[in-house]
C-alpha positions as CSV (number, residue, x, y, z in Angstrom):
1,X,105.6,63.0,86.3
2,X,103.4,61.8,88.7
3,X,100.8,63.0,90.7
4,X,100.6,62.6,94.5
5,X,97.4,64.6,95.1
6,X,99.0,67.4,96.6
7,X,101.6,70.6,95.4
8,X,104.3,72.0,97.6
9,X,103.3,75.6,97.8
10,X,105.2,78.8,97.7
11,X,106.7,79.9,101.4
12,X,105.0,82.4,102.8
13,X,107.9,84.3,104.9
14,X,108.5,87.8,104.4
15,X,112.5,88.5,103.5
16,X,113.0,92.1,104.8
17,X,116.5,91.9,104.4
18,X,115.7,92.0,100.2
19,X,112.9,94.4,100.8
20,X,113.7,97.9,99.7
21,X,113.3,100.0,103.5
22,X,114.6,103.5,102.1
23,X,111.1,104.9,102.3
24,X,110.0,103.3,105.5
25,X,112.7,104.5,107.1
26,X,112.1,108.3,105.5
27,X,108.2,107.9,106.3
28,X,109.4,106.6,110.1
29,X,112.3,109.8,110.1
30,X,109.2,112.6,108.2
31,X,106.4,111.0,110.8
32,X,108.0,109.7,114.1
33,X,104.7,109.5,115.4
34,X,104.2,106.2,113.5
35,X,106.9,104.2,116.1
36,X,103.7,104.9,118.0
37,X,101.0,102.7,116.5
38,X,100.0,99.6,118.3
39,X,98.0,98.4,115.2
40,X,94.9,98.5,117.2
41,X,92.8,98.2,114.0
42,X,90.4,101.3,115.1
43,X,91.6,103.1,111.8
44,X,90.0,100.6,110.0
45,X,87.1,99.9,112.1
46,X,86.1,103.5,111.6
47,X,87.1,104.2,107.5
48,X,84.1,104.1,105.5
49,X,85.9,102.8,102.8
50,X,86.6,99.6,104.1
51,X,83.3,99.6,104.7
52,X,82.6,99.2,100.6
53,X,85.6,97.9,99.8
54,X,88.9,95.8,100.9
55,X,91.0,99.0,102.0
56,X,92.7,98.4,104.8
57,X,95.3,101.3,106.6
58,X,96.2,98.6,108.8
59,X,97.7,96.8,106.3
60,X,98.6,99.2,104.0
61,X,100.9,100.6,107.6
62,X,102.0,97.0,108.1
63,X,103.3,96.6,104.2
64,X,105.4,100.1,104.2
65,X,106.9,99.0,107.6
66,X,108.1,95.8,105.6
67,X,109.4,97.5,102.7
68,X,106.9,96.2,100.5
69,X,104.8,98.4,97.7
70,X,103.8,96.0,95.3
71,X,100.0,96.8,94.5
72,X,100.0,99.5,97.1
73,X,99.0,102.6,94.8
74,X,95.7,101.0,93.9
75,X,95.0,100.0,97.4
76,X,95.3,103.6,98.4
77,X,93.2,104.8,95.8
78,X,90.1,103.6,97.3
79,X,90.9,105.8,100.2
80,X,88.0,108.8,100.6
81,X,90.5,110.5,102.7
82,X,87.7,111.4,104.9
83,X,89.6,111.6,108.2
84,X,87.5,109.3,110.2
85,X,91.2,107.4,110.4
86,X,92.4,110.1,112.2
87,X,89.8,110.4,114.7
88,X,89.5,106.9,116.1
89,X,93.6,106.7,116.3
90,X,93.9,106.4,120.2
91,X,97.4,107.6,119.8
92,X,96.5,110.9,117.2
93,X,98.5,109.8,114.6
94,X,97.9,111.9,111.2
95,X,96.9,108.9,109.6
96,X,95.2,111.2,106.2
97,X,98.4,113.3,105.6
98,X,100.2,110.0,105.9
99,X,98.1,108.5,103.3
100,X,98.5,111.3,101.1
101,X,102.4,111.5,101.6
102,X,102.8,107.9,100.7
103,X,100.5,108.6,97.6
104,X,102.7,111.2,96.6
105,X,105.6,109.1,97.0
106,X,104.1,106.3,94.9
107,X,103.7,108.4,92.3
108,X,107.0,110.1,92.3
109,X,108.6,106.5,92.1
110,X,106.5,105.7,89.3
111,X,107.9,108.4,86.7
């Protein structure tokens, strides 16, 4: 085989039609107020944990929308479900009970 000097990567487009949308669509149906966010970013801007870490709520709302939960239970563990979230969220979304209702349902899909 023989080397060009470069590899053909991997696409990166997201498939939503394989994705498994049950729970986004029982999250959207439990928590209507979600068709709400704007994904301002303010959630994140004002968590202390991403201050410390990677977590993101941002993207951790943008990968349930798309169906996808690979890796989410460990992002969501570095939550400090302090509620600052909740505050900065220009449209009051109850972005802490969220969090914990999508931990809950992680880890009743695990068992």
């Amino acid at each position: 085989m023989t080397s060009w000097g470069y590899s053909i990567s991997r696409p990166r487009s997201i498939d939503i039609d394989r994705n498994d949308m049950s729970y986004s669509k029982e999250l959207l149906r439990e928590y209507p107020e979600l068709q709400t966010c704007i994904a301002c970013g303010n959630c994140t801007a004002a968590c202390t944990a991403a201050n410390f870490t990677s977590f993101s709520l941002r993207k951790v709302h943008t990968l349930v929308r798309r169906g996808e939960y690979q890796g989410m239970a460990e992002e969501l563990e570095k939550c400090m479900l302090c509620g600052k979230c909740r505050l900065a969220c220009p449209r009051g979304i109850n972005t802490r009970q969220i969090v914990l209702t999508i931990k809950k349902h992680l880890a009743n899909r695990s068992r």
